[in-house]
C-alpha positions, 0 to 999 in steps of 0.5 A, a space after each residue: 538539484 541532483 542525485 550525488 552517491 558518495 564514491 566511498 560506496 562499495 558498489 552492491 549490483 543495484 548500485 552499479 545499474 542506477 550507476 550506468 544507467 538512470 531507470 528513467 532513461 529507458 522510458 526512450 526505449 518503450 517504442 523499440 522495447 515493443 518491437 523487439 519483444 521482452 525476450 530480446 531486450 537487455 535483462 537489467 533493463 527488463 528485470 529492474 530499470 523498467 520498475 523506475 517507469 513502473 513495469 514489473 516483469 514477473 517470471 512466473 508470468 514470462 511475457 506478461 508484466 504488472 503495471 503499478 499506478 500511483 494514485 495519491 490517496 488512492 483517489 481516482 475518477 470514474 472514467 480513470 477507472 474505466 480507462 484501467 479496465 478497458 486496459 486490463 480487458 484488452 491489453 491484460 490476459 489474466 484480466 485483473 487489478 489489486 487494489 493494495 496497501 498503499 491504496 493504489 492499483 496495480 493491473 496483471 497481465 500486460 504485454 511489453 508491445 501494448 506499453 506505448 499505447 497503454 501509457 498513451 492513454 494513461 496520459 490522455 486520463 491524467 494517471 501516470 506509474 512513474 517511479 512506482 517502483 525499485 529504489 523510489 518512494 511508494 505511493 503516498 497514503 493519505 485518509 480515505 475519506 479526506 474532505 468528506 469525514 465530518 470528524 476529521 481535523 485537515 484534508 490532506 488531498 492536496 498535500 499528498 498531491 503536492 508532495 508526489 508532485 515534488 518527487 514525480 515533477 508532476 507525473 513527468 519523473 524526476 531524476 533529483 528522486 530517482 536514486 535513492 538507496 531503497 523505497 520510501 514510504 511517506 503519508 500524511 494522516 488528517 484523522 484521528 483513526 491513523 487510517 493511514 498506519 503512521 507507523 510503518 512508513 519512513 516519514 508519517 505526519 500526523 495531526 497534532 496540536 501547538 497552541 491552537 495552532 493545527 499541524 502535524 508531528 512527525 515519525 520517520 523511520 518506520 518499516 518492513 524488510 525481510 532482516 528487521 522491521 521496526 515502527 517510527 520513531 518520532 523526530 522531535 518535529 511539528 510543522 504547519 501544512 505548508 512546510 509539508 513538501 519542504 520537510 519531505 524534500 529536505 529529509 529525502 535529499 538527505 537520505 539520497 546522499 548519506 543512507 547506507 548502500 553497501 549492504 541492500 538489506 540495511 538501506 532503508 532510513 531506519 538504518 541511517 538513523 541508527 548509525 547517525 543518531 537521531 539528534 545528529 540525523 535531524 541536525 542534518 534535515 534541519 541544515 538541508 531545510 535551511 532552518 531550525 525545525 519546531 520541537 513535537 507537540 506534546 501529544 498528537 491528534 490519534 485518539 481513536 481506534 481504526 476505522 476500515 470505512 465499511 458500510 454507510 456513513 453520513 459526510 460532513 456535506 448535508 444530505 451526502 454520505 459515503 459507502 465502503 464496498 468489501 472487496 475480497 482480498 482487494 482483487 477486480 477484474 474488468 467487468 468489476 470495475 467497468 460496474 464500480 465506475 457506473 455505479 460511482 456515476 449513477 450514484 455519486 459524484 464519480 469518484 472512487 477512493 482506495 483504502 489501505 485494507 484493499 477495500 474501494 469507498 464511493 463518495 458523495 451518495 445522495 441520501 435520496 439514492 442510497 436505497 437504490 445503490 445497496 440494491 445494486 447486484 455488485 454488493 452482493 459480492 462487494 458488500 457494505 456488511 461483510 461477515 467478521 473475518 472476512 470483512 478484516 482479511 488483507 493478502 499480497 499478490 502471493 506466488 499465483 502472479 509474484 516470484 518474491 512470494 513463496 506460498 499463494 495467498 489471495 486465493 488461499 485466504 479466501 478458501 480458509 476464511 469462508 471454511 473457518 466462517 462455516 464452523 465458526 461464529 465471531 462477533 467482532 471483525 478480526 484483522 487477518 493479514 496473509 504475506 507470501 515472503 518475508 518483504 511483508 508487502 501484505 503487512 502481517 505485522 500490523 494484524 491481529 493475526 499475521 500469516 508470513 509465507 515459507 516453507 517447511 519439511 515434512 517426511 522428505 517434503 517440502 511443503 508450503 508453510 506460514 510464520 503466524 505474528 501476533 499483537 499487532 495494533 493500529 489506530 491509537 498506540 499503534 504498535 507491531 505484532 511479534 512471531 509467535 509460531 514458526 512454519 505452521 504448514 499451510 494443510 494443518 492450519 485450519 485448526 490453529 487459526 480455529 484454535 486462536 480465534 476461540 481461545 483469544 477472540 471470543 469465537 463460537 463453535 457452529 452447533 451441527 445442524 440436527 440429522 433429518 
């Protein structure tokens, strides 16, 4: 199977360099890329066809790239996570990982020339960053806690797996998904928490019963874009966990040969689905597929309210359980997780699982060490019983290392947390999102309070700002939250944020402390 674009496509400027060359291609090119330097190279090379190979160059940072992994279900192993250090140690100057939304990491600060070695090694520990960015399908999300949930309904571990098999050729790229008409967010939910947010992805399975039969009902068209934002839509499908892949395939190979490219902003699935209609969109993955797909079941499986799989919790392994550290605004350096992958050795099994909400689980904890684990002194910092708006915080990259975002987020979002914390008491967790540009990598919209980066003038000055959403909802009956206050700047917000956590959260005001 190959990449076909209909020759009727006005061809937008990414359209023409997916033309000239596949983003593949330059995985040839590294060797000389590292001799001749970043400066030197081709800039479509270097700004855009290094993303197929997941090498993002960043202007703010000249010289020093991120290199986005793919980890399916955010699920690595002690010694991957060690490798990633030693990388981010000795390869990264600004010497940083971000754990991210689509439960995968992603390292700051690497050269061009260290490249070939760095990927080297990424081979030698079974981890590769291919097709982790530009017109490619995302990393795919799947439970963080698939195999050891004592509720859940289907492990989902190795289907996610099988399915960025398909796309990636088992880690070698694949050229049949290399040209699509823009990213592509899949994953497969086997709980009843919807700890993947179904909702914003292009394709989502989610558990669902037909008779007693267990599988999934099916969305598509769900996500977030700078000129609309919508969440999936059901396709009027269920499908046993075999025919998992073969959908996914199915839908993608329609997608790559019918979405729209002229205009970049109305590329994503959504668009094509609005232009075809859902019954004839689904006629056509039904004739791609090769068979007729089965009607949804009349409900699916999401019951509950979303977990964030924070603290302790009993696995469905007698005399095991898992613990979810908070990490702050998902950021680690190098010392960081050297300590999470000798934790995740001395205490479980050596594992480590990423969540959705930049947060890390260790798994298979023996009830006899659990003791000695929550005594470790990284929990101190990466805690088990975070306080409540720190514990729901969740930021993008922000201007400090991303030249898409217009405001610095991670940074800020901490400072404003532990101000707000200082005065305030809240009892129950509040989801606050930060995003710094309208791509919404940091997903504000699904947050019980979302803050989108802009900017705004004030007596002459232009002065950083944020868009605040509201009514965002996940687990049961997900839904979007909507803008509701337009470029508040960031040096008055304290108090608006204060204001909404008291009057619509519950939040109590600190009594001062007594003078003397």
């Amino acid at each position: 199977m190959t990449s076909t674009v209909s020759s009727e496509v006005a061809l937008n400027k990414f359209e023409k360099l997916k033309a000239e060359k596949d983003g593949l291609e330059v995985r040839h090119e590294l060797d000389q890329f590292a001799q001749i330097g970043w400066e030197a190279m081709d800039a479509t090379d270097r700004d855009h066809r290094l993303k197929w190979l997941g090498i993002f160059f960043r202007p703010v940072t000249p010289g020093k790239f991120m290199l986005r992994m793919r980890m399916p279900s955010g699920i690595l192993t002690s010694e991957q996570m060690r490798v990633l250090a030693e990388i981010v140690q000795r390869y990264g100057e600004d010497g940083n990982a971000d754990i991210t939304t689509r439960q995968n990491l992603q390292l700051r600060g690497i050269r061009l020339e260290d490249i070939p070695d760095i990927f080297q090694r990424l081979k030698d520990a079974g981890m590769t960053s291919v097709q982790s960015g530009m017109d490619n399908v995302r990393n795919i999300t799947g439970s963080p806690v698939a195999g050891i949930d004592a509720d859940e309904l289907i492990d989902t571990r190795d289907l996610v797996r099988d399915v960025q098999d398909m796309i990636t050729n088992h880690g070698e790229g694949n050229p049949s998904f290399t040209n699509l008409p823009r990213k592509f967010n899949i994953a497969i939910a086997g709980c009843r928490d919807n700890s993947v947010h179904a909702e914003i992805n292009d394709i989502a399975f989610v558990p669902a019963y037909v008779g007693d039969r267990l599988g999934f009902n099916v969305l598509v068209g769900g996500f977030f874009s700078a000129k609309r934002c919508e969440a999936a839509v059901p396709l009027n499908a269920w499908v046993e966990p075999q025919d998992v892949v073969g959908l996914c395939e199915a839908i993608l190979t329609v997608y790559r040969d019918h979405g729209l490219r002229a205009n970049r902003q109305k590329a994503r699935l959504m668009w094509l689905i609005d232009h075809w209609g859902m019954e004839a969109f689904r006629a056509a993955v039904e004739q791609q597929l090769g068979q007729t797909l089965q009607p949804a079941a009349a409900k699916d499986e999401i019951l509950w309210d979303k977990r964030d799989h924070i603290g302790v919790y009993g696995q469905k392994q007698s005399g095991l359980s898992y613990v979810g550290l908070h990490i702050p605004v998902g950021r680690l350096y190098a010392p960081d997780m050297f300590d999470v992958a000798r934790i995740a050795e001395v205490y479980g099994s050596g594992e480590i699982r990423l969540t959705v909400e930049q947060n890390l689980i260790i798994p298979n904890v023996s009830d006899s060490r659990l003791e000695a684990l929550l005594q470790e002194p990284l929990l101190t910092r990466f805690a088990v019983a975070p306080t409540a708006l720190a514990r729901g915080l969740v930021s993008c990259t922000g201007a400090q290392f991303c030249n898409f975002a217009l405001i610095e987020t991670k940074n800020r979002a901490v400072a404003l947390i532990h101000e707000l914390e200082q005065e305030l008491t809240v009892s129950t967790p509040v989801r606050i999102h930060w995003t710094g540009c309208p791509n919404s990598c940091g997903q504000p919209q699904v947050a019980d309070i979302g803050l989108m980066g802009t900017k705004t003038r004030r007596e002459g000055k232009t002065l950083d700002a944020v868009d605040i959403y509201m009514g965002g909802k996940v687990g049961k009956d997900a839904q979007l939250g909507t803008c509701v206050q337009k470029a508040v700047p960031c040096e008055e917000l304290k108090p608006v944020l204060r204001s909404i956590l008291v009057d619509q959260f519950g939040a109590q005001p600190k009594t001062a402390a007594a003078p003397g």
